[in-house]
N, CA, C and O atoms as CSV, one atom per row, in Angstrom:
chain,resi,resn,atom,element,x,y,z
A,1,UNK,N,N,-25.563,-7.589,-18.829
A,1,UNK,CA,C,-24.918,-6.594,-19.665
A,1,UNK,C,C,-25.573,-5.219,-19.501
A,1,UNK,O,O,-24.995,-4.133,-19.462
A,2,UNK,N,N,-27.188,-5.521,-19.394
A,2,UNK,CA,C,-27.488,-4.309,-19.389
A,2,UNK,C,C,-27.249,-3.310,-18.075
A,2,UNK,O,O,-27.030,-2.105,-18.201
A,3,UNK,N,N,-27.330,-4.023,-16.754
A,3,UNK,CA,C,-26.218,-3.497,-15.532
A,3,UNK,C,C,-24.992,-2.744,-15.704
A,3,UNK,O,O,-24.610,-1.702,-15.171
A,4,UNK,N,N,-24.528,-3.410,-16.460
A,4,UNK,CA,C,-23.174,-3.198,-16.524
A,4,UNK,C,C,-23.090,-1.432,-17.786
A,4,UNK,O,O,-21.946,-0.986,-17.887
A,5,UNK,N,N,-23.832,-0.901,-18.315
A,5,UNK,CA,C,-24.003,-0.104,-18.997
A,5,UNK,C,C,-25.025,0.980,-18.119
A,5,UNK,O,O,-24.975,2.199,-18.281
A,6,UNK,N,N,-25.519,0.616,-17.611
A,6,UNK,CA,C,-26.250,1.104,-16.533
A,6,UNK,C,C,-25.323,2.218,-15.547
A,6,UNK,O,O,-25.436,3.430,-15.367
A,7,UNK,N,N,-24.245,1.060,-14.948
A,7,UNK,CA,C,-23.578,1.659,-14.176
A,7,UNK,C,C,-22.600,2.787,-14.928
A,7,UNK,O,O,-21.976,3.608,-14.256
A,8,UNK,N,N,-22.545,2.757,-16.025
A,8,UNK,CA,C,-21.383,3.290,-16.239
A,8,UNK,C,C,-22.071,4.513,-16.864
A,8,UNK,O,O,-21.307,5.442,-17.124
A,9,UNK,N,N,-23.206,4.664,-17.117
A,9,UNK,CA,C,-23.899,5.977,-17.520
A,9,UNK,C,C,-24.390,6.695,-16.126
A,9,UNK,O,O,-25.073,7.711,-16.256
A,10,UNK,N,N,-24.162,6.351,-15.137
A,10,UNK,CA,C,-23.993,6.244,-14.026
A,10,UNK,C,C,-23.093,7.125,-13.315
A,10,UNK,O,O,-23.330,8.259,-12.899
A,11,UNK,N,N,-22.044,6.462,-13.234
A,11,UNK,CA,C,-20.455,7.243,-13.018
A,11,UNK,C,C,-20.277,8.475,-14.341
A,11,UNK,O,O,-19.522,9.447,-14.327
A,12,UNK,N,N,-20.938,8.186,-15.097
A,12,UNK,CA,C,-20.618,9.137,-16.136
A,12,UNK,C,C,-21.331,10.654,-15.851
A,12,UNK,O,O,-20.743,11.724,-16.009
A,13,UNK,N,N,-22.674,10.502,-15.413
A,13,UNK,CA,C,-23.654,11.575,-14.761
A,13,UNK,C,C,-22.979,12.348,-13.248
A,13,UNK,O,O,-23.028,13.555,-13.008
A,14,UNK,N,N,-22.385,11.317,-12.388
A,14,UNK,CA,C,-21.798,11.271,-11.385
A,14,UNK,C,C,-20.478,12.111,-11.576
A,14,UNK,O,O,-20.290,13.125,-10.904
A,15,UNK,N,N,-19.813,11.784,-12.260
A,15,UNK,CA,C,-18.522,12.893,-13.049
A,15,UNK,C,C,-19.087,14.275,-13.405
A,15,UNK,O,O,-18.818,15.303,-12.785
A,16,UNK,N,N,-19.926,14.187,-14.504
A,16,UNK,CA,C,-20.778,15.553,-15.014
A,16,UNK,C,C,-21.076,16.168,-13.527
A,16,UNK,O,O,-20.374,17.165,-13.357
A,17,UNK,N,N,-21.610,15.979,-12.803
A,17,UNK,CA,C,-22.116,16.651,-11.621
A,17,UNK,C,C,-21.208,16.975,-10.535
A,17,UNK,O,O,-21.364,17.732,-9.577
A,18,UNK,N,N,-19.868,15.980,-11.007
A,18,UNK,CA,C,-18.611,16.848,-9.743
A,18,UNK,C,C,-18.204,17.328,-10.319
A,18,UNK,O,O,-17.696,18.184,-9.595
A,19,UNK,N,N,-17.755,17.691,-11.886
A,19,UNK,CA,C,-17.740,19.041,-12.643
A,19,UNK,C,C,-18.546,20.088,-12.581
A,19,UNK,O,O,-18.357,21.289,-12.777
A,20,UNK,N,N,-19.759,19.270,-12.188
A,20,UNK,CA,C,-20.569,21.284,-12.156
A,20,UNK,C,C,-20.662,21.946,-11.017
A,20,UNK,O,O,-21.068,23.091,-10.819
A,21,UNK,N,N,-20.202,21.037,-10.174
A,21,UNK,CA,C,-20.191,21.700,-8.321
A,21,UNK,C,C,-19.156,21.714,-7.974
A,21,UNK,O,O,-19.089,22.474,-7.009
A,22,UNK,N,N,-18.042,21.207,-8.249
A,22,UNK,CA,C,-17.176,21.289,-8.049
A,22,UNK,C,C,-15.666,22.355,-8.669
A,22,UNK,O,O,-14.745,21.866,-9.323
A,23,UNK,N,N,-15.753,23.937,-8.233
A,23,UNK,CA,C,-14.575,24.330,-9.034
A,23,UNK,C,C,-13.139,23.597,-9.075
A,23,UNK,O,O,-12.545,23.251,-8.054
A,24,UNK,N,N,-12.647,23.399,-10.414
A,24,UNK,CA,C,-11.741,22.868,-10.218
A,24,UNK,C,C,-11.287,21.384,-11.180
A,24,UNK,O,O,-10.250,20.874,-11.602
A,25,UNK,N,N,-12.829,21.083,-11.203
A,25,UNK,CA,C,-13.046,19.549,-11.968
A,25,UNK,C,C,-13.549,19.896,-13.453
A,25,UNK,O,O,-14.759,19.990,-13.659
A,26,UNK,N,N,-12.996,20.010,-14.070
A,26,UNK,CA,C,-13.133,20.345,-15.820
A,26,UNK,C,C,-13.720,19.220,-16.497
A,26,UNK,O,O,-13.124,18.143,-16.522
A,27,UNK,N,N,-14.833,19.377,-17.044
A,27,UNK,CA,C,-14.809,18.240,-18.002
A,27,UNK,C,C,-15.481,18.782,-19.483
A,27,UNK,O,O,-16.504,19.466,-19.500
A,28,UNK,N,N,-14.775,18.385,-20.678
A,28,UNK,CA,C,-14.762,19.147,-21.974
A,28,UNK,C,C,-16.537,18.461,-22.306
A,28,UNK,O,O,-17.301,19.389,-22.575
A,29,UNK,N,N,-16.982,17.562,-22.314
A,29,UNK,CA,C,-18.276,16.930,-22.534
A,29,UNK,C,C,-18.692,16.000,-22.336
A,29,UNK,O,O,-18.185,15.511,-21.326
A,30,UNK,N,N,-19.552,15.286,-22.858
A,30,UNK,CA,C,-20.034,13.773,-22.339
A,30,UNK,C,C,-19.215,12.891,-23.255
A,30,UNK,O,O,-19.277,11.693,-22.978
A,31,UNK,N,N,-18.638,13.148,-24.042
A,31,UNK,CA,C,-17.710,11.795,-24.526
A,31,UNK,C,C,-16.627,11.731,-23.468
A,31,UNK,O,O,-16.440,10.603,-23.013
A,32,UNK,N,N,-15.666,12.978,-22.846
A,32,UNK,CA,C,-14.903,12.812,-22.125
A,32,UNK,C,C,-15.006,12.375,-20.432
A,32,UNK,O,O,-14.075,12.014,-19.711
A,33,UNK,N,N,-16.033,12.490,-20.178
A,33,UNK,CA,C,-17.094,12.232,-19.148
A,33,UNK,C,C,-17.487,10.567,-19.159
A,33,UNK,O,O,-17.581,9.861,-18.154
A,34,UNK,N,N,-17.638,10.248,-20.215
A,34,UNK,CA,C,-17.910,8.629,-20.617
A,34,UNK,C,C,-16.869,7.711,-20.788
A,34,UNK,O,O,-17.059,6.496,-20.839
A,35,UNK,N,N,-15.628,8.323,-20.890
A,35,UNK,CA,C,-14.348,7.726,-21.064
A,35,UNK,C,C,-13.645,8.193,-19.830
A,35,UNK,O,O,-12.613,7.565,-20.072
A,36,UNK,N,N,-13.418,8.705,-18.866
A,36,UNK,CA,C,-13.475,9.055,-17.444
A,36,UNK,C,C,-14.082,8.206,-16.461
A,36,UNK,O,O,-13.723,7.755,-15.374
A,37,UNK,N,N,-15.350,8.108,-17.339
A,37,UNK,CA,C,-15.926,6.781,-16.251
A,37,UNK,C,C,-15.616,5.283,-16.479
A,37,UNK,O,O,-15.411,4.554,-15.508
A,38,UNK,N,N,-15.568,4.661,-18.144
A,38,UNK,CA,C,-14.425,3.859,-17.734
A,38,UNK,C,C,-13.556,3.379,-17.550
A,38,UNK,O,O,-13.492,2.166,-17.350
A,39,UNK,N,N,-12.232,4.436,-17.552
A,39,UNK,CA,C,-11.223,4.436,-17.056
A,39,UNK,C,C,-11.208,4.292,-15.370
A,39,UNK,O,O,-10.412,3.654,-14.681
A,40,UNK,N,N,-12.643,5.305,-14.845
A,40,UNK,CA,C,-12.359,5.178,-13.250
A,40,UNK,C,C,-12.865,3.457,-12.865
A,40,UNK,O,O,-12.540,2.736,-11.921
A,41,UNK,N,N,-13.740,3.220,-13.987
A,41,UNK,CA,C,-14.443,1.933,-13.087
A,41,UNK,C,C,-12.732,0.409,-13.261
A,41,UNK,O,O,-12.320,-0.501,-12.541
A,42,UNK,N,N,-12.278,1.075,-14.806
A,42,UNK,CA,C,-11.404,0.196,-14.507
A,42,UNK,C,C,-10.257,-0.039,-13.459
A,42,UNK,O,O,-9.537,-1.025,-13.298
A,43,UNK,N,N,-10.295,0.971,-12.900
A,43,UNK,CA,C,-9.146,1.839,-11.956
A,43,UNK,C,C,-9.661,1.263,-10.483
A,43,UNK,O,O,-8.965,0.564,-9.747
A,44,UNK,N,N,-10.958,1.679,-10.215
A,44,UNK,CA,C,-11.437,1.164,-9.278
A,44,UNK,C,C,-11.802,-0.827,-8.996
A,44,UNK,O,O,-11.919,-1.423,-7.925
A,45,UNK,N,N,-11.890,-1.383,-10.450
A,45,UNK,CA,C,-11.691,-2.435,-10.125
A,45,UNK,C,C,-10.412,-3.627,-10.146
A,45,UNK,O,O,-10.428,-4.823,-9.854
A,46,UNK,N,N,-9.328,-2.732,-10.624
A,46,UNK,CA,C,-8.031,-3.366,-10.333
A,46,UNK,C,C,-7.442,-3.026,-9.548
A,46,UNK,O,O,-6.629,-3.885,-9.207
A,47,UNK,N,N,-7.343,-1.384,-8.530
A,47,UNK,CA,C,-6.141,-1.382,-8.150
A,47,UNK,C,C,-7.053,-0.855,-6.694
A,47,UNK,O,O,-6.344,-0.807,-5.688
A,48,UNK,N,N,-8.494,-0.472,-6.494
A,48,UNK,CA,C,-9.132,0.213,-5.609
A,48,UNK,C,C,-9.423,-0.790,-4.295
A,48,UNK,O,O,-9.897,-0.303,-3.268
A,49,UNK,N,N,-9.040,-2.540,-4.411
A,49,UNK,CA,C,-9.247,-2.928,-3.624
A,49,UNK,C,C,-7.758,-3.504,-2.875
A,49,UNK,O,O,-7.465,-3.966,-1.773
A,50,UNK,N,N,-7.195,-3.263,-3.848
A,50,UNK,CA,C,-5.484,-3.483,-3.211
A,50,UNK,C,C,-4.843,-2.623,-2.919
A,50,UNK,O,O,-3.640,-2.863,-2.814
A,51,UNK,N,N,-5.315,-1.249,-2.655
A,51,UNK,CA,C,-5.232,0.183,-2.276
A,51,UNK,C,C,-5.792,0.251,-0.461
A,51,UNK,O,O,-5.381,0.663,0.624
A,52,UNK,N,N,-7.171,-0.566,-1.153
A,52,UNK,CA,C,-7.718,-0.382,0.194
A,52,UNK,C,C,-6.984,-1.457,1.338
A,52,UNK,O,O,-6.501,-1.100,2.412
A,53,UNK,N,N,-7.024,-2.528,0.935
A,53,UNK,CA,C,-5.729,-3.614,1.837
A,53,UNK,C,C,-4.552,-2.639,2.414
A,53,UNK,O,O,-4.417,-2.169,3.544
A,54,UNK,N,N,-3.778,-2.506,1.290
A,54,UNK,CA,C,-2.488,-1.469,1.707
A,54,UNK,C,C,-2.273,-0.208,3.078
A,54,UNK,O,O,-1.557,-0.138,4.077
A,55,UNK,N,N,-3.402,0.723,2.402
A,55,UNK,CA,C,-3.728,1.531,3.708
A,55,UNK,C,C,-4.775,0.658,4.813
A,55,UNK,O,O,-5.137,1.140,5.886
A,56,UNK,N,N,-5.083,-0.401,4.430
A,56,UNK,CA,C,-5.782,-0.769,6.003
A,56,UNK,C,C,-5.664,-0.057,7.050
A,56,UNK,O,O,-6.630,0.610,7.421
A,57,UNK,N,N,-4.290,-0.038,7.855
A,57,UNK,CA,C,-4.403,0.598,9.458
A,57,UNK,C,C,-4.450,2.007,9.130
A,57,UNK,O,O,-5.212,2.730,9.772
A,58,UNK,N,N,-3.874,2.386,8.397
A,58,UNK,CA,C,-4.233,4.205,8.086
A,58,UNK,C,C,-6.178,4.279,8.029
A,58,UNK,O,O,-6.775,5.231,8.533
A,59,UNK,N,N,-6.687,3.474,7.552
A,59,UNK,CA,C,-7.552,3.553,7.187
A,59,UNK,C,C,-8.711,3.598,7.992
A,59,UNK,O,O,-9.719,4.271,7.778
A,60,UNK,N,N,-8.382,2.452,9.399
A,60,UNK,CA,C,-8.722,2.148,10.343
A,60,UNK,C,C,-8.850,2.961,11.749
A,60,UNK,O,O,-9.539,2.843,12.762
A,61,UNK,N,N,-7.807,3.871,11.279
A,61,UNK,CA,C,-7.646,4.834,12.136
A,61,UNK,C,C,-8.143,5.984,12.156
A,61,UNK,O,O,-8.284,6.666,13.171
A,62,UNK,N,N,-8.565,6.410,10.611
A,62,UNK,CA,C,-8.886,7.401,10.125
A,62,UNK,C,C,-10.578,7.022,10.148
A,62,UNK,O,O,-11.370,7.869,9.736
A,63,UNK,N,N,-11.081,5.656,10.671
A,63,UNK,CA,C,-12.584,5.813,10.768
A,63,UNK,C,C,-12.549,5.709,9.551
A,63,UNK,O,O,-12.950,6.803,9.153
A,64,UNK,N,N,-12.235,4.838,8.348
A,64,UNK,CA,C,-12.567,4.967,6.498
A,64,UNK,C,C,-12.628,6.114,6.159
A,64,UNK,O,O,-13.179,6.253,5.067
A,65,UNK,N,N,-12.185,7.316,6.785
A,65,UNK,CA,C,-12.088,8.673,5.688
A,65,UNK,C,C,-11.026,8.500,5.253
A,65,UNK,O,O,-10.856,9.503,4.561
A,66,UNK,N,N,-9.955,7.760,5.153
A,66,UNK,CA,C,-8.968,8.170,3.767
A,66,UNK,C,C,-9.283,7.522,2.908
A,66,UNK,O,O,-8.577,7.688,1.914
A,67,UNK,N,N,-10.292,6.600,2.772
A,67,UNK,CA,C,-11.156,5.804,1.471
A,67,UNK,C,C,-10.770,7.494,0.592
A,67,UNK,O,O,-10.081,7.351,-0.418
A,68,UNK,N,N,-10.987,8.294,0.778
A,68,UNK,CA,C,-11.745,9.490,0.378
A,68,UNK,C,C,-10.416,9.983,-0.252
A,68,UNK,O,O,-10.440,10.658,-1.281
A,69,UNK,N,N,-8.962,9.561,0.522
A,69,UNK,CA,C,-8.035,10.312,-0.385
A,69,UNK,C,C,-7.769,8.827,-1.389
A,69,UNK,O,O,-7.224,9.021,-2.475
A,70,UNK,N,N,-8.066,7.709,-1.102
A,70,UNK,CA,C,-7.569,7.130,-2.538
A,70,UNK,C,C,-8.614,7.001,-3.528
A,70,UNK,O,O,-8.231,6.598,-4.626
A,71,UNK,N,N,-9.903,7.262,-3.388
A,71,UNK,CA,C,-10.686,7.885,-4.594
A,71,UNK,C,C,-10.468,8.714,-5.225
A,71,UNK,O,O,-10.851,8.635,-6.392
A,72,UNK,N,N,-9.721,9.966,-4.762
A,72,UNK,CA,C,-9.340,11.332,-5.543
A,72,UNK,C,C,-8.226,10.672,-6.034
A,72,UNK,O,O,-8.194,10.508,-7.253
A,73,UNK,N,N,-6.807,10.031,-5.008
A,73,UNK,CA,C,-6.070,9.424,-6.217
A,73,UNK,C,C,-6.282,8.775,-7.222
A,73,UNK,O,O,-5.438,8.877,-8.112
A,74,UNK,N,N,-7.306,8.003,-7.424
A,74,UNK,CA,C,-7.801,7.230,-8.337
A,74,UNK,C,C,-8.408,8.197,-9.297
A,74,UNK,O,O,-8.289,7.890,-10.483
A,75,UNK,N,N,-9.113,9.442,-8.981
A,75,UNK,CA,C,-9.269,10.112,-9.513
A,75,UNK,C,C,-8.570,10.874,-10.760
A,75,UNK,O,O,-8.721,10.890,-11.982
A,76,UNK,N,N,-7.476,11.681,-9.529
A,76,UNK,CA,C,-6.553,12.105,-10.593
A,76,UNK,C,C,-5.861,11.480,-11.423
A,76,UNK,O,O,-5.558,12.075,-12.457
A,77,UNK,N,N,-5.358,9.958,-11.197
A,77,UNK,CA,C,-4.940,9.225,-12.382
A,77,UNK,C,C,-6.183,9.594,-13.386
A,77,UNK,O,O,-5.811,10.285,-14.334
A,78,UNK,N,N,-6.991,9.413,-13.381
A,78,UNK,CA,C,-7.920,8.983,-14.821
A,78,UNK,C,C,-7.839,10.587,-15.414
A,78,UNK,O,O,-7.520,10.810,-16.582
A,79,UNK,N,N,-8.128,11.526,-14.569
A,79,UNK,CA,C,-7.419,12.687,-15.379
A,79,UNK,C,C,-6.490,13.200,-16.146
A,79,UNK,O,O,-6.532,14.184,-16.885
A,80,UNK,N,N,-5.671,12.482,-15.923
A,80,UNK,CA,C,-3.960,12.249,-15.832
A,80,UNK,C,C,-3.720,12.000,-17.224
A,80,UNK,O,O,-3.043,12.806,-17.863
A,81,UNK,N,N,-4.343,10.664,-17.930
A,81,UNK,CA,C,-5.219,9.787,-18.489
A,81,UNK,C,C,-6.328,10.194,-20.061
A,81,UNK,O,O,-6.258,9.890,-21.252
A,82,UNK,N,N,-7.135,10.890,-19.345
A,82,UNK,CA,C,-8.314,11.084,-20.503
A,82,UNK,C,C,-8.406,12.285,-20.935
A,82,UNK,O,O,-8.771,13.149,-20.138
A,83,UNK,N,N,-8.115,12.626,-22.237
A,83,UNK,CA,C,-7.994,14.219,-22.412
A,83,UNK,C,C,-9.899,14.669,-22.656
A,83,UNK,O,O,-10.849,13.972,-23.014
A,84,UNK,N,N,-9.791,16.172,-22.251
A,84,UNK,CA,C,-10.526,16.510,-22.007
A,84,UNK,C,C,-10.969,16.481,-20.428
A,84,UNK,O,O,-11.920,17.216,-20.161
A,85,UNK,N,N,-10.498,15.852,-19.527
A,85,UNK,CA,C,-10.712,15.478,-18.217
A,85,UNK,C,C,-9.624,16.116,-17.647
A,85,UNK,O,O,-8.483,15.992,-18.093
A,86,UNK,N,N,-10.028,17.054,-16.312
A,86,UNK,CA,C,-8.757,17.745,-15.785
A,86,UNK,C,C,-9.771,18.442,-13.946
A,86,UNK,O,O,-10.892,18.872,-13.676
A,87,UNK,N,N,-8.461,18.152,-13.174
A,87,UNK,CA,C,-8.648,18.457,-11.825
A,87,UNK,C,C,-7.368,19.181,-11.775
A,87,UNK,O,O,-6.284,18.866,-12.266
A,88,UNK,N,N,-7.651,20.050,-11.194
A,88,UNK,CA,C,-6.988,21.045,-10.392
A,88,UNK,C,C,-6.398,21.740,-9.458
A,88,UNK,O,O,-6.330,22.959,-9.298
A,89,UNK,N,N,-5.630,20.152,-8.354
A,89,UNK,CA,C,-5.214,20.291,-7.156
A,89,UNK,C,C,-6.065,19.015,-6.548
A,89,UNK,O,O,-6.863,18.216,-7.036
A,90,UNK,N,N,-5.248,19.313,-4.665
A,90,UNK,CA,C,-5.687,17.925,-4.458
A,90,UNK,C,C,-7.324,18.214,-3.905
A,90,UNK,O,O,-8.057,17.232,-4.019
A,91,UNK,N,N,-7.815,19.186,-3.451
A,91,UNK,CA,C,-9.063,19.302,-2.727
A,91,UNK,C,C,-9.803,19.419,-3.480
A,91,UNK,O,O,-10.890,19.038,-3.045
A,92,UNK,N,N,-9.889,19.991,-5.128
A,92,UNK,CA,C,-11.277,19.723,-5.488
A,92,UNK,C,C,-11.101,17.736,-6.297
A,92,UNK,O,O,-12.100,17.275,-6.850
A,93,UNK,N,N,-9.866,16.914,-6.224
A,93,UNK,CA,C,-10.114,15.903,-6.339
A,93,UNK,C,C,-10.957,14.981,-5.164
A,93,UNK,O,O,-11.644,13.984,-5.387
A,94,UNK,N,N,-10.643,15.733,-3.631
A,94,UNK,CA,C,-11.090,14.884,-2.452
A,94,UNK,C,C,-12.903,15.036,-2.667
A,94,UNK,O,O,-13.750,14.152,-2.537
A,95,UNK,N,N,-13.089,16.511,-3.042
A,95,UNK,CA,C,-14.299,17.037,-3.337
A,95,UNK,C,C,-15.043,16.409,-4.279
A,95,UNK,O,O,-16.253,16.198,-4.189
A,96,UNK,N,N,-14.335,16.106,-5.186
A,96,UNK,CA,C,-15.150,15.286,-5.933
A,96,UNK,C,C,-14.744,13.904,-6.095
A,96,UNK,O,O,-15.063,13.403,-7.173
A,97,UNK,N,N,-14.156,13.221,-5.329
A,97,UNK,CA,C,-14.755,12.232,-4.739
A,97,UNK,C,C,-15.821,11.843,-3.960
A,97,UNK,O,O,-16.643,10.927,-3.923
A,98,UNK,N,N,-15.512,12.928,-3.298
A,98,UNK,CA,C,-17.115,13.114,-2.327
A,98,UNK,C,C,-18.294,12.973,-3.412
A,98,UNK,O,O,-19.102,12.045,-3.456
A,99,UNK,N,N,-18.252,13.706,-3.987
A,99,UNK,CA,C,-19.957,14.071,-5.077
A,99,UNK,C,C,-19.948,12.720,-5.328
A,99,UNK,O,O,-20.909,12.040,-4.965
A,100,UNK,N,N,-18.877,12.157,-5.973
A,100,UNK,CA,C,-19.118,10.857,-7.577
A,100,UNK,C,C,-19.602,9.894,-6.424
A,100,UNK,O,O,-20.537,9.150,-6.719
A,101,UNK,N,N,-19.105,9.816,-5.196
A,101,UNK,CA,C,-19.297,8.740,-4.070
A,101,UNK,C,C,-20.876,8.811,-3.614
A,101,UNK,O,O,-21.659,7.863,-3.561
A,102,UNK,N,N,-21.140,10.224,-3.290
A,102,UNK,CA,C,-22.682,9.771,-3.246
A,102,UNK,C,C,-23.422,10.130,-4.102
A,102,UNK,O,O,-24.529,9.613,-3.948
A,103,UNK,N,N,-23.348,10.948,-5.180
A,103,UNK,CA,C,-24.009,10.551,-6.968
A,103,UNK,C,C,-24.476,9.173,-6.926
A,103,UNK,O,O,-25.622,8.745,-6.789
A,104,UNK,N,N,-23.194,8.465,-7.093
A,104,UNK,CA,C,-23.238,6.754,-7.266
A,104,UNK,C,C,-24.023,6.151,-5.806
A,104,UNK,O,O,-24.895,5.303,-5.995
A,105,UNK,N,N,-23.863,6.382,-5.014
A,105,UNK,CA,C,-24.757,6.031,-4.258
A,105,UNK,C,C,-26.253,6.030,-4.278
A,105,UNK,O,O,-26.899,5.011,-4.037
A,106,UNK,N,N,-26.999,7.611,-4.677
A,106,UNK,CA,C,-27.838,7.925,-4.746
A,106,UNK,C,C,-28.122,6.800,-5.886
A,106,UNK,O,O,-28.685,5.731,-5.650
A,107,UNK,N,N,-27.799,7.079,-6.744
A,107,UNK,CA,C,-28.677,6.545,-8.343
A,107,UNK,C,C,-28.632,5.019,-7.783
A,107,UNK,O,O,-29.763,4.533,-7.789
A,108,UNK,N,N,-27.675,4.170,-7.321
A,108,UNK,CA,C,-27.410,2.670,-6.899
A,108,UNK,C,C,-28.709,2.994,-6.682
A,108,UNK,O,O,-29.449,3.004,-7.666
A,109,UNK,N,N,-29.340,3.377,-5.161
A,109,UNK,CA,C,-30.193,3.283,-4.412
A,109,UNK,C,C,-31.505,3.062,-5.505
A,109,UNK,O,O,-32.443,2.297,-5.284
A,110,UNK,N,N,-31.373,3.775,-6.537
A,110,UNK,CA,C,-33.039,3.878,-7.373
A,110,UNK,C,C,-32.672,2.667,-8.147
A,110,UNK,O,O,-33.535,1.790,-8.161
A,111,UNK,N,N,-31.548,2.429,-8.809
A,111,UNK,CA,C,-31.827,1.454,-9.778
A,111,UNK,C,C,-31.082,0.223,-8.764
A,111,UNK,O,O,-30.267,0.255,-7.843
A,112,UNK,N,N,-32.069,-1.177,-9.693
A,112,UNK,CA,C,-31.319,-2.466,-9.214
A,112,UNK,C,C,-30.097,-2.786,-9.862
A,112,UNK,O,O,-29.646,-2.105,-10.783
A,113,UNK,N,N,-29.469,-3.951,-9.342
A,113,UNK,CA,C,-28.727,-4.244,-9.972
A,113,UNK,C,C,-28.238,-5.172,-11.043
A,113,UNK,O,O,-27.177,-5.613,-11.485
A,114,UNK,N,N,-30.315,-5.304,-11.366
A,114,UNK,CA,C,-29.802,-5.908,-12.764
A,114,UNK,C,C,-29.962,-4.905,-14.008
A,114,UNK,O,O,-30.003,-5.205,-15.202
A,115,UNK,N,N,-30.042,-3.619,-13.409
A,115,UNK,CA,C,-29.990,-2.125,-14.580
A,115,UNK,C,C,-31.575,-2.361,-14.882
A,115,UNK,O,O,-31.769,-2.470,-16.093
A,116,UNK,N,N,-32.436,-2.438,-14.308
A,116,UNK,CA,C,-34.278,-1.899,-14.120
A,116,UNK,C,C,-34.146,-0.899,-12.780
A,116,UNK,O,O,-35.145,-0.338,-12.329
């Protein structure tokens, strides 16, 4: 459990930070920032791996960079979604996919995954 809260303060920091580098990515505060993240994690775990099946050969072709446009789609749904949460076109969503992708990477890397 405690993983699982881990991660999501996580994605939540990861959001905050493609809002602050990112023009374009609005976010009103950390409650809307915290409800953003799990809306994305739910987003990402129902529909992000039957997304990724779907575009397979696009995907394949593209060397996994259009991973990158269905994260921003996934993105902008949760914007779409959570008030207080707002993107502003499609490039600062690709953009901040980019950040939240290696945000979340970075922090993965320090913490385990049983949230120590």
């Amino acid at each position: 459990m405690t993983g699982l809260i881990v991660r999501w303060l996580i994605m939540t920091i990861a959001i905050l930070a493609a809002a602050y580098f990112i023009e374009g990515i609005y976010v009103r505060g950390f409650g809307s920032a915290f409800l953003a993240a799990a809306f994305l994690g739910l987003l990402n775990t129902l529909f992000r791996p039957l997304l990724i099946i779907l575009t397979l050969p696009i995907n394949i072709l593209t060397l996994g960079i259009f991973t990158f446009v269905i994260n921003a789609l996934l993105l902008k749904m949760t914007a779409a979604v959570i008030p207080g949460f707002a993107i502003q076109g499609f490039w600062p969503a690709i953009f901040g996919a980019l950040v939240i992708s290696v945000v979340n990477w970075l922090l993965h890397l320090l913490i385990a995954d049983s949230g120590k």
